[in-house]
C-alpha positions as CSV (number, residue, x, y, z in Angstrom):
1,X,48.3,-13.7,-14.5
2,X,44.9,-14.2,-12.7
3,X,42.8,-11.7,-11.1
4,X,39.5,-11.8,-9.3
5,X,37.5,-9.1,-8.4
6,X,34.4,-8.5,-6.4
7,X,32.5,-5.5,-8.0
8,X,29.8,-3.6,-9.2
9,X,30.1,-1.8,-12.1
10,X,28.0,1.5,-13.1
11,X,26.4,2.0,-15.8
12,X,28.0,4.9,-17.7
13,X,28.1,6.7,-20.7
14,X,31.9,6.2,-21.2
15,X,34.7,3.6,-20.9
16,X,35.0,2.8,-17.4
17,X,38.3,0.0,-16.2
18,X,37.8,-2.1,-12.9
19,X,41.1,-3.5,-14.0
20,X,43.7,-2.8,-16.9
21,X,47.3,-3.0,-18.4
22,X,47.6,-1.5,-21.9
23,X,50.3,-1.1,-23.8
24,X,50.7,-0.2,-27.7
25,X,52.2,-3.1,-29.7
26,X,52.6,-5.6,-26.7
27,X,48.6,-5.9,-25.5
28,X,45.8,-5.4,-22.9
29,X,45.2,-7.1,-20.0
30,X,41.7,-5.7,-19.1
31,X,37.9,-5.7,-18.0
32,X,35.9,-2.8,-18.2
33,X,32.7,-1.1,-19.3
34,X,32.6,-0.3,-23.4
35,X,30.2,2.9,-24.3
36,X,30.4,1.9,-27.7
37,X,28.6,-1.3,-27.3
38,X,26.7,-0.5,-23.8
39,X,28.9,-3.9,-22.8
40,X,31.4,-4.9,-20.8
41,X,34.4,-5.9,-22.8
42,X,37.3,-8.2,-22.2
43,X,40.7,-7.9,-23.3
44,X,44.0,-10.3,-23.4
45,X,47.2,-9.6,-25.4
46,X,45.9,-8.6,-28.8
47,X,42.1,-10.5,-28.4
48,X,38.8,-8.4,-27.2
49,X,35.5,-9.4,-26.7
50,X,32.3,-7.9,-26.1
51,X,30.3,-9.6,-23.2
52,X,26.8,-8.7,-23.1
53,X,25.1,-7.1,-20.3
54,X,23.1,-9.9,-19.7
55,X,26.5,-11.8,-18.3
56,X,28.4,-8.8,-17.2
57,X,24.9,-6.9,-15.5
58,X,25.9,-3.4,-14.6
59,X,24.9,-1.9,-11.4
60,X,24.8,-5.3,-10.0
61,X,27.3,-6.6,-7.5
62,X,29.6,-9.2,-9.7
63,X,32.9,-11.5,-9.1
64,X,35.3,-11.0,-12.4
65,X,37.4,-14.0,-12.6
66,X,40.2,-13.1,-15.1
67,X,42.5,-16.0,-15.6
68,X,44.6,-14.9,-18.9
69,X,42.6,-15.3,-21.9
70,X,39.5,-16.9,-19.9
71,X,37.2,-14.4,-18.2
72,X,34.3,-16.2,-15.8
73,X,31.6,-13.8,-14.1
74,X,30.0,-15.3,-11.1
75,X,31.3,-18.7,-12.2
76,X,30.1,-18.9,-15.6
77,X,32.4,-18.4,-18.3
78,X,31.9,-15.8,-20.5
79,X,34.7,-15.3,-22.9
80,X,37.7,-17.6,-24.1
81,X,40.1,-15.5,-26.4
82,X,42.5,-16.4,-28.6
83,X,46.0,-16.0,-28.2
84,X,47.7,-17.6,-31.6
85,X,49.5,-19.0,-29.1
86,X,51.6,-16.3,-28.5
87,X,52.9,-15.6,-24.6
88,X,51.5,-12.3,-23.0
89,X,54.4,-10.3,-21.5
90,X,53.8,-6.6,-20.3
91,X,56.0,-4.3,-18.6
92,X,53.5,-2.2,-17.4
93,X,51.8,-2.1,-13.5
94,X,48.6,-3.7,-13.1
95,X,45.7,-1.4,-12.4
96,X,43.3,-1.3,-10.1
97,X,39.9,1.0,-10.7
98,X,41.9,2.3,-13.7
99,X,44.1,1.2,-16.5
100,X,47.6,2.5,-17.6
101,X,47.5,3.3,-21.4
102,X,51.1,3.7,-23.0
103,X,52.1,6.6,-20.5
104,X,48.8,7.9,-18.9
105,X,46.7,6.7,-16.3
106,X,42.9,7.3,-17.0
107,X,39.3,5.7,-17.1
108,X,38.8,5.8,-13.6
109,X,36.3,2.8,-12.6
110,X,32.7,4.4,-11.6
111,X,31.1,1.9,-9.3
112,X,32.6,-0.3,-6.2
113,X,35.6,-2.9,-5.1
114,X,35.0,-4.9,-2.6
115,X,38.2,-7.0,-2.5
116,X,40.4,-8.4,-5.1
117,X,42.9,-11.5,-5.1
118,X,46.1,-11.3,-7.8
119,X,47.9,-14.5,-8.6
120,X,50.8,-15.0,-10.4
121,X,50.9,-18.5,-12.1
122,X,48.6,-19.6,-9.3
123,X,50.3,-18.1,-6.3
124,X,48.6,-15.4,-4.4
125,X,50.3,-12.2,-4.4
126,X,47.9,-9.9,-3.4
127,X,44.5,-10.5,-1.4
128,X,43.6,-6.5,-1.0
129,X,40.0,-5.3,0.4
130,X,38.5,-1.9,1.3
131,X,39.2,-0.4,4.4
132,X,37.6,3.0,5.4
133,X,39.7,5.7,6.7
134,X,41.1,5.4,10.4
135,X,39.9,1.7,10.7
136,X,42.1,-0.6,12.6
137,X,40.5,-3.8,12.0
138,X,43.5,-5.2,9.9
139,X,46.3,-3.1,11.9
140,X,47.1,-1.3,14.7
141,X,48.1,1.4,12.8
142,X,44.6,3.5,11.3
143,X,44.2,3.2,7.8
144,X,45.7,6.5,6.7
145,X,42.7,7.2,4.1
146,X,40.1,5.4,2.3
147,X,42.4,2.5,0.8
148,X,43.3,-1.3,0.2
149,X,44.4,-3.4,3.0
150,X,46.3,-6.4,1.4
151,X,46.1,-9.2,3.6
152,X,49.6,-10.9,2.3
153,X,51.8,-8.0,2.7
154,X,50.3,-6.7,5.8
155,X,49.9,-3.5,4.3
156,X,47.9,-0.7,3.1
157,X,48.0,0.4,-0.5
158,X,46.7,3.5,-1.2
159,X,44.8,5.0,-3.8
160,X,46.9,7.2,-6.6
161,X,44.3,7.7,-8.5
162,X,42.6,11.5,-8.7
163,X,39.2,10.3,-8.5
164,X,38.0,9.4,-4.7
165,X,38.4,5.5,-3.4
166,X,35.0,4.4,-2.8
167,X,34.3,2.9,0.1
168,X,31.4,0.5,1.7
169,X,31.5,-1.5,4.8
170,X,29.4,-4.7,5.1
């Protein structure tokens, strides 16, 4: 699995997920702020690493390049974990702005997506970005709220979240 997101991240006082899958005895598939560390953290099947603010700058507009164990931010690569080899498999969703942990949904991402690409061994699966509410500049239809427009499905994905979707136009 590879996923690459165009964010910014805010600086906050508690774990915050731009992306996550976490499941207990199987592994993480994550990036997200770390309050213990004032970091950013990566994580792959049972590996995490810390990545210092210095190469994961917060409040600063970033592209997250996940591609299994290897995370790259703006390019440069910033964390190669270990995997013993073993294969990552997780039955869980991917989430986006949040992480699924076990069976609840939580840590809510404070800050902005701008548009995110999923591939699954190198085949693009989804290619979402912003849309505001009642824009048609990717369908006829109006985007029914603030939401994702993935440009490989034709359609919108909407945010199931609790916390509001976060939108900016450029």
């Amino acid at each position: 699995m590879r996923i690459v997101v165009d964010c910014i991240l805010y600086t906050t006082s508690v774990d915050r997920v731009v992306f996550g899958i976490r499941e207990t005895g199987i592994g993480t598939f994550a990036f997200h702020s770390f309050n213990t560390t004032n970091n950013a953290r990566t994580d792959y099947a049972s590996g995490t690493q810390n990545i210092s603010r210095i190469n994961a700058p917060f409040d600063t507009r970033m592209i997250v390049d996940k591609d299994k164990q290897f995370t790259r931010i703006d390019g440069n690569l910033v964390s190669t974990l270990s995997t013993n080899n073993t294969p990552f498999v997780n039955t869980q969703s991917l989430f986006l702005g949040a992480w699924r942990d076990g069976g609840g949904i939580g840590r809510y991402l404070m800050g902005i997506i701008y548009s995110c690409q999923i591939y699954n061994n190198d085949v693009l699966v989804r290619d979402f970005i912003t849309v505001p509410q009642n824009s048609t500049a990717y369908n006829m239809i109006p985007a029914p709220s603030h939401c994702m427009w993935d440009k490989v499905s034709g359609q919108y994905f909407l945010n199931l979240g609790t916390e509001m979707l976060g939108i900016t136009e450029e």
